[in-house]
One Martini backbone bead per residue (centre of mass of N, CA, C, O) as a GRO file, in nm:
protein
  361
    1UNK     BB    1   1.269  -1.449   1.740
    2UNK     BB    2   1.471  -1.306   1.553
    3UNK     BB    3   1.446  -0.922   1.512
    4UNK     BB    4   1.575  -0.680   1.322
    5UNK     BB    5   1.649  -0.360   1.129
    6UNK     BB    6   1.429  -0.273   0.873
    7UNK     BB    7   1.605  -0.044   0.606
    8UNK     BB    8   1.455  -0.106   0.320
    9UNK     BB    9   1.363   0.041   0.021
   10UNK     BB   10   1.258  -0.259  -0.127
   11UNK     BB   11   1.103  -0.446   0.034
   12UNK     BB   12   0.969  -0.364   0.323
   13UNK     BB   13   0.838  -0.304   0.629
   14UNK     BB   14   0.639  -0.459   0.830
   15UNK     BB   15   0.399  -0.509   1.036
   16UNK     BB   16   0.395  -0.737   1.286
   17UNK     BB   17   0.096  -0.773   1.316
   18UNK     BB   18   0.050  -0.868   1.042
   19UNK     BB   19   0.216  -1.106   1.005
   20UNK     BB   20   0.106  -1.273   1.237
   21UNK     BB   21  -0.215  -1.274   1.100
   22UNK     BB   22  -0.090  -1.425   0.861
   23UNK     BB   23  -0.034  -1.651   1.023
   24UNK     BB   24  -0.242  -1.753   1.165
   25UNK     BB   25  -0.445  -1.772   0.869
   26UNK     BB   26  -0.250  -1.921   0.638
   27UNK     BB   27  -0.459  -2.213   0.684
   28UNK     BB   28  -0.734  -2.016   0.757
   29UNK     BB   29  -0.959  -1.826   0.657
   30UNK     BB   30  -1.199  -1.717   0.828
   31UNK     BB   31  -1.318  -2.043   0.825
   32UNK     BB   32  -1.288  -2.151   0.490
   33UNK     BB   33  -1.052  -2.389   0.470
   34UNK     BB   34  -0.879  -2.205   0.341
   35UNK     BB   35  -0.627  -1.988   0.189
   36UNK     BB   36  -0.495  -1.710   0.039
   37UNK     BB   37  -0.362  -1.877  -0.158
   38UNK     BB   38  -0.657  -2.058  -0.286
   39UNK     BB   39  -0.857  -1.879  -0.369
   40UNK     BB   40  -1.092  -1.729  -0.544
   41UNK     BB   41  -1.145  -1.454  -0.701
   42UNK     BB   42  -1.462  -1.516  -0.712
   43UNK     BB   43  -1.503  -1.505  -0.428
   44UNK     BB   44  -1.618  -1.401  -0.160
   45UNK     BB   45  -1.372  -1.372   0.003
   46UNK     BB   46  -1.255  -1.174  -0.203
   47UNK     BB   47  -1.482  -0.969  -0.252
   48UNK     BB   48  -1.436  -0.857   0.007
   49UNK     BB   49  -1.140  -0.796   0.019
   50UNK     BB   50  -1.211  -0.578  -0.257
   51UNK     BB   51  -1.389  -0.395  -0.098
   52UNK     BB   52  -1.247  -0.332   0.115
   53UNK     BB   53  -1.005  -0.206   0.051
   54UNK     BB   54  -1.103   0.009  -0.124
   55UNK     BB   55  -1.254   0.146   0.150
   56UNK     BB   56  -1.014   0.187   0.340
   57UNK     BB   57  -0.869   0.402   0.154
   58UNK     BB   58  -1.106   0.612   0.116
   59UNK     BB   59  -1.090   0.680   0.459
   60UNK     BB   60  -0.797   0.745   0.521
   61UNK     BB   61  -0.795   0.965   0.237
   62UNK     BB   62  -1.042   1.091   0.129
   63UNK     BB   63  -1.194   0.944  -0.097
   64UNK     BB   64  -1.405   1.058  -0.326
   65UNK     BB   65  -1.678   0.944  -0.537
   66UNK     BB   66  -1.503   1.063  -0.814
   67UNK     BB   67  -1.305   0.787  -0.736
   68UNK     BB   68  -1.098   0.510  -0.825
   69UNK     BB   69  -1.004   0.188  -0.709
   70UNK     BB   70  -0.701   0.004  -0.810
   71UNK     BB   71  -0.572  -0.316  -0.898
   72UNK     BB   72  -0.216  -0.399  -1.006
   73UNK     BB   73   0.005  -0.493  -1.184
   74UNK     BB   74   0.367  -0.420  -1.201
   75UNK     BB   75   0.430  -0.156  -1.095
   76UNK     BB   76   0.537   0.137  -1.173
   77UNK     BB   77   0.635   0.086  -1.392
   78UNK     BB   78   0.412   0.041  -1.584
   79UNK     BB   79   0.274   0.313  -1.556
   80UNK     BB   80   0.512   0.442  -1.721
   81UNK     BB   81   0.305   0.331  -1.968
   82UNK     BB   82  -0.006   0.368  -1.889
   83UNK     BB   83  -0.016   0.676  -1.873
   84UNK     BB   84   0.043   0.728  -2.211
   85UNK     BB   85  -0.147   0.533  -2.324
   86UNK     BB   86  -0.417   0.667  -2.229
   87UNK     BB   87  -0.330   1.001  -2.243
   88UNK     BB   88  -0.151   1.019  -2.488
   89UNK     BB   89  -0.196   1.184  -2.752
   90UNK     BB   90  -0.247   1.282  -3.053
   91UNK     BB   91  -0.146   1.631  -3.075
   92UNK     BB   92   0.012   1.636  -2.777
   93UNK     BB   93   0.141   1.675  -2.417
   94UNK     BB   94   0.391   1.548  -2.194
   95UNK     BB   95   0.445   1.702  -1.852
   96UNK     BB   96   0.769   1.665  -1.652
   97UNK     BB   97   0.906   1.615  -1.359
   98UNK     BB   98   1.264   1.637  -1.317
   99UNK     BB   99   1.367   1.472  -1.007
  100UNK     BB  100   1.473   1.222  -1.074
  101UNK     BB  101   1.529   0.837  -1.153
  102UNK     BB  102   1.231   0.791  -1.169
  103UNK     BB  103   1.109   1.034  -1.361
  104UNK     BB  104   1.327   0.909  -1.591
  105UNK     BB  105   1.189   0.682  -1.628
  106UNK     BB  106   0.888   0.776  -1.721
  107UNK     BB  107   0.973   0.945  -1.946
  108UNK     BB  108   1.111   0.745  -2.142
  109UNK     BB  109   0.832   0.591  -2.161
  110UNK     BB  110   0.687   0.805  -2.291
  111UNK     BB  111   0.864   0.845  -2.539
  112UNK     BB  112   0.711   0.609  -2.708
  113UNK     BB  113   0.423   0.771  -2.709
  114UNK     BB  114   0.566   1.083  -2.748
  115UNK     BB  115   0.517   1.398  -2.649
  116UNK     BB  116   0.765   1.560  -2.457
  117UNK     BB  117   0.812   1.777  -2.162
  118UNK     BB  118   1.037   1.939  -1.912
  119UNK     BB  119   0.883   2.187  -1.705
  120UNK     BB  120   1.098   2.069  -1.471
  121UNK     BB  121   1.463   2.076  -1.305
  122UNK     BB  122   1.742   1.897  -1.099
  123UNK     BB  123   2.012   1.848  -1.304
  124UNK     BB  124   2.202   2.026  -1.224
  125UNK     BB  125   2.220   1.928  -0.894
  126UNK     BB  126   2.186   1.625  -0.902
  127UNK     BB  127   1.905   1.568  -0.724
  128UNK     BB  128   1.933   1.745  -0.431
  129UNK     BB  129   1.691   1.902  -0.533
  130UNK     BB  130   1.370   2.031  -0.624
  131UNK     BB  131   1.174   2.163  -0.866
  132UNK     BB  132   1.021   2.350  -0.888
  133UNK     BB  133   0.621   2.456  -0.969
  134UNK     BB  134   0.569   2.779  -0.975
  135UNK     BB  135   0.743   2.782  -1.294
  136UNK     BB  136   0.634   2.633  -1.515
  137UNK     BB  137   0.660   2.547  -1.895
  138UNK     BB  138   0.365   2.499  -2.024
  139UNK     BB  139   0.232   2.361  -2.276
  140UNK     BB  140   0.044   2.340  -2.581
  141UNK     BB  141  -0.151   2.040  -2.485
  142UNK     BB  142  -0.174   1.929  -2.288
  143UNK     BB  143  -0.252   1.639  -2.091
  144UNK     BB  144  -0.033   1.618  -1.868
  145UNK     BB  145   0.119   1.644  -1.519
  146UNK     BB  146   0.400   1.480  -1.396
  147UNK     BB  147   0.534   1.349  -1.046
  148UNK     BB  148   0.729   1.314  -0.818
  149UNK     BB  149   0.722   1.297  -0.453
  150UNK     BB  150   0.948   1.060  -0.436
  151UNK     BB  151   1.288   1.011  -0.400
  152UNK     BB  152   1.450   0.794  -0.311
  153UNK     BB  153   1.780   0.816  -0.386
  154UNK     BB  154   1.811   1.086  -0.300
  155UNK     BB  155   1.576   1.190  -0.045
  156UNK     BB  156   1.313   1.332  -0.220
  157UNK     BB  157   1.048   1.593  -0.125
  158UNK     BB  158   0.727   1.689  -0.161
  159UNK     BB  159   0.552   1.917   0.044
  160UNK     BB  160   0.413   2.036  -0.192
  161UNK     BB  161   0.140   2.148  -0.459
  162UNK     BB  162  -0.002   2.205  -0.745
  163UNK     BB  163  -0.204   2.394  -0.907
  164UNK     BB  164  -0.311   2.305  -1.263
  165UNK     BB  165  -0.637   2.297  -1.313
  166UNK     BB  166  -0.717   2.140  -1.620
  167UNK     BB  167  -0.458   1.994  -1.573
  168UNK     BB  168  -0.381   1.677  -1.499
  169UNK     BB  169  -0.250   1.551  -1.212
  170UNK     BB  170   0.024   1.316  -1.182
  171UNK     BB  171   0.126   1.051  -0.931
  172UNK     BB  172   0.428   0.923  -0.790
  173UNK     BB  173   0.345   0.751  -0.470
  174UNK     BB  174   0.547   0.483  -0.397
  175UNK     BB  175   0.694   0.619  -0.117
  176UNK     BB  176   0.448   0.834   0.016
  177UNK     BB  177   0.206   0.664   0.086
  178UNK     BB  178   0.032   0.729   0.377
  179UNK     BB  179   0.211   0.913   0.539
  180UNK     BB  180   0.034   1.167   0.496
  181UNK     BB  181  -0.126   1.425   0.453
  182UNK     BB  182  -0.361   1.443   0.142
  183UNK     BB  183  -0.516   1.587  -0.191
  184UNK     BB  184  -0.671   1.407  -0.384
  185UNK     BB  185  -0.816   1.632  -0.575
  186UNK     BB  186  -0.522   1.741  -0.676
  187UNK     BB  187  -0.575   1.467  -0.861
  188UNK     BB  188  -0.617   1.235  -1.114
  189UNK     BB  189  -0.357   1.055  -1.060
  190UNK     BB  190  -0.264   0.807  -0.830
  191UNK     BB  191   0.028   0.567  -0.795
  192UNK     BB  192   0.127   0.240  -0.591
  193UNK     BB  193   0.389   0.064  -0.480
  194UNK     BB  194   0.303  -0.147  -0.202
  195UNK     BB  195   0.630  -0.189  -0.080
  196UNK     BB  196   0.640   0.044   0.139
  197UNK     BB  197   0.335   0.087   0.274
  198UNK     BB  198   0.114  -0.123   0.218
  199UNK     BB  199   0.314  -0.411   0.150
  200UNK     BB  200   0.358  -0.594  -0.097
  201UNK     BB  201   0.488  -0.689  -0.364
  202UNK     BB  202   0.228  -0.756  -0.611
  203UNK     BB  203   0.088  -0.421  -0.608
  204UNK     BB  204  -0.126  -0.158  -0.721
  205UNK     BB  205  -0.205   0.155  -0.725
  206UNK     BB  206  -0.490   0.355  -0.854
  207UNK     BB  207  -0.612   0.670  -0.824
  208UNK     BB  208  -0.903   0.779  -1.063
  209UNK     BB  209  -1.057   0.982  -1.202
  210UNK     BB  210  -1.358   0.932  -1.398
  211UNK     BB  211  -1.291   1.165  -1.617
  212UNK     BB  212  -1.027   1.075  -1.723
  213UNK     BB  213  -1.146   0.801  -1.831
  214UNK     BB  214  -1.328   0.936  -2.071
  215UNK     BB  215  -0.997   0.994  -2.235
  216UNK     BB  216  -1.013   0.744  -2.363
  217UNK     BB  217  -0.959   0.627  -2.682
  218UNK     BB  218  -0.719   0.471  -2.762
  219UNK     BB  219  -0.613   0.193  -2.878
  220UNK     BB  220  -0.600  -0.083  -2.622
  221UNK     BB  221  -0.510  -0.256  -2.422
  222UNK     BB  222  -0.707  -0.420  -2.175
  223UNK     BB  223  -0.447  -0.460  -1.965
  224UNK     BB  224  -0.384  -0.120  -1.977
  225UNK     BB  225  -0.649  -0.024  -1.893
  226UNK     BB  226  -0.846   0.149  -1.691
  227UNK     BB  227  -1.145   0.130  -1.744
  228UNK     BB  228  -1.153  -0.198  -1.751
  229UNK     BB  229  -1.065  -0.185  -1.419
  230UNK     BB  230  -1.296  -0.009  -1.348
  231UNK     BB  231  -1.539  -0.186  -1.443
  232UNK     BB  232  -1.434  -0.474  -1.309
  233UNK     BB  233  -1.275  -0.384  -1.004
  234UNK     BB  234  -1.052  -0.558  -1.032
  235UNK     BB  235  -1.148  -0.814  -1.233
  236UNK     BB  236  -1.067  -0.893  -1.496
  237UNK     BB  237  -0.846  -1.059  -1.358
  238UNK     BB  238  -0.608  -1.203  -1.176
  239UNK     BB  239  -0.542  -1.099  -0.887
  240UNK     BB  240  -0.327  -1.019  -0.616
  241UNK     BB  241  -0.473  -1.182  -0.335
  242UNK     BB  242  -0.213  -1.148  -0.156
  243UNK     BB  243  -0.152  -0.864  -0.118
  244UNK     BB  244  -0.430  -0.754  -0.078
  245UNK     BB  245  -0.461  -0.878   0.174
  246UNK     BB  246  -0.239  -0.710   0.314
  247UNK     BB  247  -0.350  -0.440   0.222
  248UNK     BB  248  -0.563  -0.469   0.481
  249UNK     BB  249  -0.423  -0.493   0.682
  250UNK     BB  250  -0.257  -0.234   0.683
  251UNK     BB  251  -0.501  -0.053   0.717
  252UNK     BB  252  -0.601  -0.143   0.970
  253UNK     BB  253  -0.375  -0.063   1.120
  254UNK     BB  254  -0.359   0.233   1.071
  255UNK     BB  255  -0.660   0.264   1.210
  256UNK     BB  256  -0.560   0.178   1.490
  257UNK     BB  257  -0.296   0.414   1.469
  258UNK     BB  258  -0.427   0.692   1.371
  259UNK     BB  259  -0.398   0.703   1.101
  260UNK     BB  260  -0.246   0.926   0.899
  261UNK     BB  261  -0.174   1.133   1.137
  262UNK     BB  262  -0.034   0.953   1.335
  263UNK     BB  263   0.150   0.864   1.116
  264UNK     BB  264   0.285   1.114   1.061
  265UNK     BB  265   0.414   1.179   1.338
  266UNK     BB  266   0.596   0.948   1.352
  267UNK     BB  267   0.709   1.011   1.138
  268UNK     BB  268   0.852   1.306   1.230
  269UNK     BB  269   0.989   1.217   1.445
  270UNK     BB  270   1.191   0.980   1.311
  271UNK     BB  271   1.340   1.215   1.136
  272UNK     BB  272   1.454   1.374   1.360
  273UNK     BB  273   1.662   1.142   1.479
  274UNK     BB  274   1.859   1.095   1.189
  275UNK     BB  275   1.912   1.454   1.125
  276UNK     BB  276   2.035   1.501   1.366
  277UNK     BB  277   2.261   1.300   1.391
  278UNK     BB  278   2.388   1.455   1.149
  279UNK     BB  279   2.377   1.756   1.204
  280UNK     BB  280   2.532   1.686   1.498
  281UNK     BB  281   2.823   1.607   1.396
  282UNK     BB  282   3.019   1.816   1.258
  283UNK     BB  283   3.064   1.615   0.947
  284UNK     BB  284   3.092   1.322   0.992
  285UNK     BB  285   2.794   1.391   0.872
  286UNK     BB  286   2.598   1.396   0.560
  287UNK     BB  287   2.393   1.528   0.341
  288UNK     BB  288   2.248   1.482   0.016
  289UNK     BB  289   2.050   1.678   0.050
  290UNK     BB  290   1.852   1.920   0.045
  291UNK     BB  291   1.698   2.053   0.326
  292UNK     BB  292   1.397   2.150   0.167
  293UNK     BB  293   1.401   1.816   0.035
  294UNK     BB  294   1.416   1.616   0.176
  295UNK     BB  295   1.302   1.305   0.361
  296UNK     BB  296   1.097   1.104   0.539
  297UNK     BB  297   1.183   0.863   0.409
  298UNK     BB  298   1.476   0.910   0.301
  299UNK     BB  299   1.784   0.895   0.403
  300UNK     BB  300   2.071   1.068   0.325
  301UNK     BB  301   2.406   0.986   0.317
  302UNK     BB  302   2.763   1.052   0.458
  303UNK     BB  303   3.101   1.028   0.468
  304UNK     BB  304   3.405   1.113   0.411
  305UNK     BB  305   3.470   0.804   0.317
  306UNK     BB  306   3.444   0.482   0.178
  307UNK     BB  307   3.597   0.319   0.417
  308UNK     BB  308   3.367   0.409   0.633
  309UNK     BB  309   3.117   0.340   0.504
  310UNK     BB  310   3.206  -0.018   0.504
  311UNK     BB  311   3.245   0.031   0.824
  312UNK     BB  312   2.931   0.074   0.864
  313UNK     BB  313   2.801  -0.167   0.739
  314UNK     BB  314   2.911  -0.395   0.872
  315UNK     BB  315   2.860  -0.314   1.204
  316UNK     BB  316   2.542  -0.255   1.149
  317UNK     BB  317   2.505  -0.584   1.048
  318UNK     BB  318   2.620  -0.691   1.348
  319UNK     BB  319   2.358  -0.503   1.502
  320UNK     BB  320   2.087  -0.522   1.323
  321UNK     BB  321   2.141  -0.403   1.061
  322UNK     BB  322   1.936  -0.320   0.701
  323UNK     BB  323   1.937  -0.135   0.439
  324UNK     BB  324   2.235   0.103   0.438
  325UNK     BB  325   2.271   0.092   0.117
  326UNK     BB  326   2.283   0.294  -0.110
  327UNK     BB  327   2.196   0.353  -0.419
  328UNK     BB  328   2.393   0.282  -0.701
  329UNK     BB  329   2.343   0.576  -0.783
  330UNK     BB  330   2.409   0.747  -0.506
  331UNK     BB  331   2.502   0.622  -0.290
  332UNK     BB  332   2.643   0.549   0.043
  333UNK     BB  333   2.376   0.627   0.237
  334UNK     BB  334   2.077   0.471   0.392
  335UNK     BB  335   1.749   0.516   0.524
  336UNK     BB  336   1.452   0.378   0.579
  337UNK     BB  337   1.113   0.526   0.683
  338UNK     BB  338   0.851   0.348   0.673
  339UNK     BB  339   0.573   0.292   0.866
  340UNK     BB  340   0.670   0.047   0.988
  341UNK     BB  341   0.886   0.168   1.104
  342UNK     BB  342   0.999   0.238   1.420
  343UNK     BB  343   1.117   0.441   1.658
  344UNK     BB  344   1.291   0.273   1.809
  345UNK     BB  345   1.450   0.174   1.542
  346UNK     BB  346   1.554   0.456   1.507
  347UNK     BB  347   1.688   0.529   1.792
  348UNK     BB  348   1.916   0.273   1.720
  349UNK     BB  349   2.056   0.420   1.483
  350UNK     BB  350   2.115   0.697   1.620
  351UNK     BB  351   2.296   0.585   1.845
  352UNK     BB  352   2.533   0.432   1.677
  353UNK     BB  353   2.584   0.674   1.483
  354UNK     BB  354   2.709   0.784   1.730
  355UNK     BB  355   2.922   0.594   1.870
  356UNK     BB  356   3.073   0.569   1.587
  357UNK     BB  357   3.170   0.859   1.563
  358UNK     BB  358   3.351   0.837   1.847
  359UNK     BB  359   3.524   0.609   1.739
  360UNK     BB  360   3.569   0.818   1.414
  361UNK     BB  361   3.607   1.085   1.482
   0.00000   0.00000   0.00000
């Protein structure tokens, strides 16, 4: 069977080896008789998959004793309102990092639950760089500071984060968690919709500090609620059974080629073969992002002219790549390289781009 090379901003590439094992088990889960698109979330075949997926997790990430793994439906997008909704109470300051379209969208969504505070922005920049962090305006009475770790459509990534003291700080890292190695202590909170780095769409990760469980007081919706779901162990409701266990499966994927540190070194090794192939081109490609905010994950990039970068697209669809359309808002061109896309891969697109320039450059 032809396999493409897969650069799609999201549902993006699993691992081969995790596909196969789908394949393989897709009609009996380990000799259960059942599929795991089948089984009951109450039974013990799912409860070892929701517990081992949990520690999983904590295992890769080293997240102590202090906080909570949940499984919950509904992507990101949910979380930018399950967020303010937990934690924004009245008279009250929800305080964010307005780093690009993302971040705008988490904004929008917390301003229907309360009052919201700007205390960093690069829209003046058009999000081409990101906003310092050690020089915010926090008000006073902030409940929490909220940040995007990686914005794909600009293609920008912080590399860095700050102490934020006793003030909680919340990150959405749904497009670079898992790529790199971070410590998970310095977040009250991190949420990540598992379809860039961790498995298929239809499950978000949610990491988060127990004592900030405890600061939930306003009434709501108990299937919005992070505390009834961490009490209940993501088992609430009926849970994404079949995301989750591909979640499990790409865990032990990353455990067995080297954790974390591994992942990140070959993310960077990956990234430098497609900015070189841009810097080294004398113009012919420019790069969308500010050099110092640039993205591991998501390289934007253009060309000359709109007409170049259409005849760039056909080609390169036509060789065997797919997914380096830029996202509607920033137009241009994308490479999406989250942790399944292999070397081999970014070197077939590094060659490609370089080929193109020589014919049309």
């Amino acid at each position: 069977m032809r396999r493409i090379h897969n650069f799609n901003a999201g549902p993006a590439a699993l691992p081969s080896e995790v596909l196969l094992q789908i394949q393989e088990e897709l009609l009996d889960l380990q000799g259960a008789g059942l599929s795991i698109l089948e089984i009951s979330h109450r039974s013990k075949e799912y409860e070892k998959i929701n517990g081992e997926t949990q520690q999983l997790l904590k295992e890769l990430l080293n997240i102590s004793l202090d906080y909570e793994v949940l499984f919950l439906q509904g992507g990101a997008s949910t979380q930018f309102a399950m967020v303010p909704m937990n934690f924004l109470t009245a008279g009250s300051v929800a305080s964010y990092v307005y780093s690009g379209t993302w971040a705008g969208k988490a904004i929008a969504e917390a301003q229907k639950f309360g009052q919201v505070a700007i205390v960093a922005s690069s829209e003046s920049s058009h999000f081409k760089k990101l906003p310092a962090l050690d020089n915010m305006k926090v008000p006073q009475g902030t409940a929490y500071i909220h940040l995007t770790s990686n914005e794909t459509i600009a293609g920008t990534q912080y590399k860095n984060f700050v102490d934020t003291g006793s003030i909680p700080l919340i990150a959405d890292m749904s497009s670079d968690i898992l790529s790199r190695s971070i410590d998970v202590s310095d977040f009250a909170l991190i949420y990540a919709g598992a379809q860039k780095n961790l498995g298929p769409s239809g499950v978000t990760v949610v990491i988060v500090r127990r004592e900030l469980l405890q600061r939930i007081s306003t009434p709501i919706p108990d299937i919005m609620n992070y505390r009834i779901h961490a009490d209940s162990r993501s088992l609430y409701h009926t849970p994404p059974v079949f995301a989750v266990h591909i979640v499990n499966l790409v865990l032990k994927w990353m455990q067995a080629n080297g954790g974390v540190g591994g992942v990140e070194n070959r993310n960077r090794a990956k990234a430098d073969l497609i900015y070189d192939a841009i810097d080294d081109s004398e113009g012919f490609y420019s790069r969308l992002a500010d050099r110092d905010s640039r993205s591991l994950m998501n390289v934007t990039f253009r060309t000359s002219n709109e007409e170049l970068e259409k005849h760039f697209l056909l080609e390169s669809e036509r060789n065997g790549f797919v997914g380096l359309k830029g996202h509607r808002d920033a137009g241009h061109l994308r490479a999406s390289i989250y942790n399944a896309v292999t070397y081999e891969q970014c070197k077939a697109l590094k060659e490609f781009m370089m080929d193109f320039q020589k014919r049309f450059g």
